[in-house]
ChimeraX commands (.cxc) that place a marker at each C-alpha (Angstrom):
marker #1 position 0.00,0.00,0.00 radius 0.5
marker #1 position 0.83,3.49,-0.65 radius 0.5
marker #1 position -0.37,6.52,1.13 radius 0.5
marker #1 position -0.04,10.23,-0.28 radius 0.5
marker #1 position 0.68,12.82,1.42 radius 0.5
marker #1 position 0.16,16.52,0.33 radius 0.5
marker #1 position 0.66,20.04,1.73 radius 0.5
marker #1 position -0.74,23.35,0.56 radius 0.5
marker #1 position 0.86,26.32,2.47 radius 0.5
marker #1 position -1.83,28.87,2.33 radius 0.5
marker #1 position -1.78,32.50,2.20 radius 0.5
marker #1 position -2.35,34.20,5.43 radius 0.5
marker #1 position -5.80,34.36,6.29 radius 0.5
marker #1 position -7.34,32.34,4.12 radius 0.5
marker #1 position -7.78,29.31,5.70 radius 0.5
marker #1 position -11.56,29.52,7.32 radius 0.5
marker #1 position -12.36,30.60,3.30 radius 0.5
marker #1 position -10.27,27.21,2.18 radius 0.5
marker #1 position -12.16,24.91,4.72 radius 0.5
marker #1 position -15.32,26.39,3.85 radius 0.5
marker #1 position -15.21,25.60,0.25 radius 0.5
marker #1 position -12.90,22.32,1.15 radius 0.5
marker #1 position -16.23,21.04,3.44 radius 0.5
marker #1 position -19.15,22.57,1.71 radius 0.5
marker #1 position -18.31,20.62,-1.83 radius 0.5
marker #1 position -14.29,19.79,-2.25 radius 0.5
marker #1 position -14.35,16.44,0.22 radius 0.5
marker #1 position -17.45,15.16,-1.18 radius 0.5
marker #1 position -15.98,14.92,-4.82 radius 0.5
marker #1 position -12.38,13.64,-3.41 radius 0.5
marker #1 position -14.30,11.07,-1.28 radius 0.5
marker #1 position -16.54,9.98,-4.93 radius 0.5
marker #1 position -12.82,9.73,-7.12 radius 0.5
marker #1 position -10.15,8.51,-4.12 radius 0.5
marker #1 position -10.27,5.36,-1.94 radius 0.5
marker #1 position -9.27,6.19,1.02 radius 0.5
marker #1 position -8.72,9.65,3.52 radius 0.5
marker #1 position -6.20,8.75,6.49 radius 0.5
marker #1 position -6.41,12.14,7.12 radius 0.5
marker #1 position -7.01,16.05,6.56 radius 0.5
marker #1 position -5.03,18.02,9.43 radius 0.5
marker #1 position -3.45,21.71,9.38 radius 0.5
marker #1 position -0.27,22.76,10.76 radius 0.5
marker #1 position -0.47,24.34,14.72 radius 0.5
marker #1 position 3.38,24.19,15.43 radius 0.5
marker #1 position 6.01,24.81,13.06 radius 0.5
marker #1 position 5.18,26.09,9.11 radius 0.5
marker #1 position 1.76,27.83,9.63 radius 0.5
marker #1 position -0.94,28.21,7.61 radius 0.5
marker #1 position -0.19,24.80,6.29 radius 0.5
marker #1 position -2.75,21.88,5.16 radius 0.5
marker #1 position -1.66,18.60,5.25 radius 0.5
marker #1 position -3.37,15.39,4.05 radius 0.5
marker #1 position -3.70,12.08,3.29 radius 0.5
marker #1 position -4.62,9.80,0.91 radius 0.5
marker #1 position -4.48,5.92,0.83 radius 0.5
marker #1 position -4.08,3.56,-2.27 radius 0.5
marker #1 position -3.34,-0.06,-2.86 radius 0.5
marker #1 position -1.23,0.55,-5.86 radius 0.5
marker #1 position 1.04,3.52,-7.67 radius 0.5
marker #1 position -1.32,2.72,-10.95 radius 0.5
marker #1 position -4.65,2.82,-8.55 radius 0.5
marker #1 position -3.59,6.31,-7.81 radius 0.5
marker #1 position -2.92,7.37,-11.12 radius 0.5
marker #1 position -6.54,6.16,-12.01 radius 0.5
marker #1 position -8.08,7.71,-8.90 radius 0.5
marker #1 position -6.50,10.54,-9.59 radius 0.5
marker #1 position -7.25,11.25,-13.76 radius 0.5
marker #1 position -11.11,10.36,-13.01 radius 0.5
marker #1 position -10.46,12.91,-10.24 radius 0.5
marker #1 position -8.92,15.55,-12.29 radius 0.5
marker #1 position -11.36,15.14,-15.14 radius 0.5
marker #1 position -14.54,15.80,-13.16 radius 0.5
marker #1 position -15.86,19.49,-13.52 radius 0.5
marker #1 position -17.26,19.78,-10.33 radius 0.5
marker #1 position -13.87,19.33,-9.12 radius 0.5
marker #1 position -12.39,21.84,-11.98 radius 0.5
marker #1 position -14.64,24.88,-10.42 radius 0.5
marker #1 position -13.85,23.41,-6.43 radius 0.5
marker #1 position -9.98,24.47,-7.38 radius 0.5
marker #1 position -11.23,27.60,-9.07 radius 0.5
marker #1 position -12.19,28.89,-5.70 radius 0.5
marker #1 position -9.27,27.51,-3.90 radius 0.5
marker #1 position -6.03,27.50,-5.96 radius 0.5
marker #1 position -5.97,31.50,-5.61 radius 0.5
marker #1 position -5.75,31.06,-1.81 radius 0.5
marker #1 position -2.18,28.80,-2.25 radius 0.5
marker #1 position 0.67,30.22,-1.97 radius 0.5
marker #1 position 2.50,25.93,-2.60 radius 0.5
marker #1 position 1.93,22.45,-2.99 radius 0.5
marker #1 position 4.25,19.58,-2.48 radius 0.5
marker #1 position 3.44,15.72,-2.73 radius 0.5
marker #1 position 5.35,13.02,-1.48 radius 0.5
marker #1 position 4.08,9.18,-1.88 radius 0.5
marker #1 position 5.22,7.11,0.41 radius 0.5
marker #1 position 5.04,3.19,0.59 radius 0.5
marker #1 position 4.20,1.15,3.69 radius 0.5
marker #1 position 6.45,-0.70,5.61 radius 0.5
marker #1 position 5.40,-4.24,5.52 radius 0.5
marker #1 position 4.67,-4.36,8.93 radius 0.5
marker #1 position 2.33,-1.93,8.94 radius 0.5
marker #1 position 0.37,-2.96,5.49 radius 0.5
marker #1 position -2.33,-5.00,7.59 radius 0.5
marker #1 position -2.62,-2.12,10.47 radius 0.5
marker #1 position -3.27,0.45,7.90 radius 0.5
marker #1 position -5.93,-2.23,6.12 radius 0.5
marker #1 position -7.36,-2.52,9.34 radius 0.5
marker #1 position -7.47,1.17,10.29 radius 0.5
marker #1 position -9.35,1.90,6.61 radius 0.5
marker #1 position -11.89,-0.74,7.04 radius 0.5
marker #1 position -13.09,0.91,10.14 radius 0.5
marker #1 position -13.73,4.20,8.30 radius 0.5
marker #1 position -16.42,2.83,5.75 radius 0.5
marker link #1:1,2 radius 0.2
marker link #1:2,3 radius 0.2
marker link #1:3,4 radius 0.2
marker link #1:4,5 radius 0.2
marker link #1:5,6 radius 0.2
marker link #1:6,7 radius 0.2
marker link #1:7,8 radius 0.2
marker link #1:8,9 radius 0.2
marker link #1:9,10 radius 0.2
marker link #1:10,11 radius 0.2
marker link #1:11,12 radius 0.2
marker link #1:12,13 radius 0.2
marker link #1:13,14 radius 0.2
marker link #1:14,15 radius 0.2
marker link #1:15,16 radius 0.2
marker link #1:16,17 radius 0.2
marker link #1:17,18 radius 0.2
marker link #1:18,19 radius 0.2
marker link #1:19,20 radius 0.2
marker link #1:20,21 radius 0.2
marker link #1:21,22 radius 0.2
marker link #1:22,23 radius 0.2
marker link #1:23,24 radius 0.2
marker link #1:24,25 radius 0.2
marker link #1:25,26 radius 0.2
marker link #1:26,27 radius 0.2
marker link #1:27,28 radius 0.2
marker link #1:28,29 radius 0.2
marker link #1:29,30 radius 0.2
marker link #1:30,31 radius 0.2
marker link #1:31,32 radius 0.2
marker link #1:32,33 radius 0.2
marker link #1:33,34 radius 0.2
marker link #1:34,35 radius 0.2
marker link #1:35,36 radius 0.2
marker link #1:36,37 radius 0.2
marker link #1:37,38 radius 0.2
marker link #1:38,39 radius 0.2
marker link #1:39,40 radius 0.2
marker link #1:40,41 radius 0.2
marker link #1:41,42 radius 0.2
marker link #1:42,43 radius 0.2
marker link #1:43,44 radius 0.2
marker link #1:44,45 radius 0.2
marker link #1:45,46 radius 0.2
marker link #1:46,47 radius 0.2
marker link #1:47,48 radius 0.2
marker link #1:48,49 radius 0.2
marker link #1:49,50 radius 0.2
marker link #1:50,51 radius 0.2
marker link #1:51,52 radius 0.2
marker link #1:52,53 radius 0.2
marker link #1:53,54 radius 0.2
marker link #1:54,55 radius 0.2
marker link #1:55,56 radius 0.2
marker link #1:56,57 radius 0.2
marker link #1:57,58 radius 0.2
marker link #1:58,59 radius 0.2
marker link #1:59,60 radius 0.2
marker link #1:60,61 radius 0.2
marker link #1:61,62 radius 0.2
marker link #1:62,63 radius 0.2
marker link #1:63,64 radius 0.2
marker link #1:64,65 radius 0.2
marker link #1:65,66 radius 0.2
marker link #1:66,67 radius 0.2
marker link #1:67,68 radius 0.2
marker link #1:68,69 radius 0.2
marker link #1:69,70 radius 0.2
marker link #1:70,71 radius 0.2
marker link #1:71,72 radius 0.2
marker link #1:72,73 radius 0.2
marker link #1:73,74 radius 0.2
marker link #1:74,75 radius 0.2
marker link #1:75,76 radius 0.2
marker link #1:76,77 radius 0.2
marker link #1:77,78 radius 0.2
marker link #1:78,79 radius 0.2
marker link #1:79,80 radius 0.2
marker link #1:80,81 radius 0.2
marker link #1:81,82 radius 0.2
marker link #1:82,83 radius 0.2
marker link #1:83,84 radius 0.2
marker link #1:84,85 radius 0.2
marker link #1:85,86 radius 0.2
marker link #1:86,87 radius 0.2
marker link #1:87,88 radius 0.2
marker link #1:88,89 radius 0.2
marker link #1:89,90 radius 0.2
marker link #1:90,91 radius 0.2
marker link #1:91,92 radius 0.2
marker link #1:92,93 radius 0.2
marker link #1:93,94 radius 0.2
marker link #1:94,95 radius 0.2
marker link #1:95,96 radius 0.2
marker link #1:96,97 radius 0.2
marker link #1:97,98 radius 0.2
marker link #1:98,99 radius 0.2
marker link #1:99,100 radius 0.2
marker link #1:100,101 radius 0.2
marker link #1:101,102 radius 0.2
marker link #1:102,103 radius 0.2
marker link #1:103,104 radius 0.2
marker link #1:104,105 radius 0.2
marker link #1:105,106 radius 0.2
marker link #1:106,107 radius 0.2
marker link #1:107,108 radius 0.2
marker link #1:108,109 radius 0.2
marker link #1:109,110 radius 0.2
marker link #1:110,111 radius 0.2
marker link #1:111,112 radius 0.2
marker link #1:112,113 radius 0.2
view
């Protein structure tokens, strides 16, 4: 398993106007295109005005799927309309499970649905 992690640093401010649209119509369309959220979180110590989250997947190729179906929606085209002028970055890092923790994480989705 793979899980996705990505970070928007924000402009100052703007994050009640970023979880507003995020919550109101961004999570539902992520939630319809992408398996699984491990989390959504934002940064209280250290880089502020940071949002961090999460994103599960079983393969590198389910991702890129996920992802393009994602991407290709047009409610999702006019959700980033509203909130790409409120980022200032974006970084992505995928990261792979350790094989220990492949059946924990399993475990710890399965209890989400």
């Amino acid at each position: 398993m793979y899980v996705e992690e990505r970070m928007y640093r924000l402009k100052i401010g703007t994050a009640p106007e970023y979880f507003r649209h995020y919550q109101s119509e961004g999570m539902q369309i992520q939630l319809r295109h992408l398996p699984h959220m491990v989390g959504y979180y934002v940064t209280e110590i250290g880089g502020l005005n940071t949002v961090v989250h999460m994103w599960a997947y079983d393969s590198l190729d389910q991702r890129d799927r996920c992802r393009a179906a994602m991407q290709a929606d047009p409610a999702w085209q006019a959700h980033l309309t509203k909130t790409r002028p409120l980022m200032e970055t974006q970084e992505s890092r995928v990261m792979k499970c350790a094989p220990f923790f492949v059946e924990r994480l399993k475990t710890m989705l399965a209890a989400v649905k």
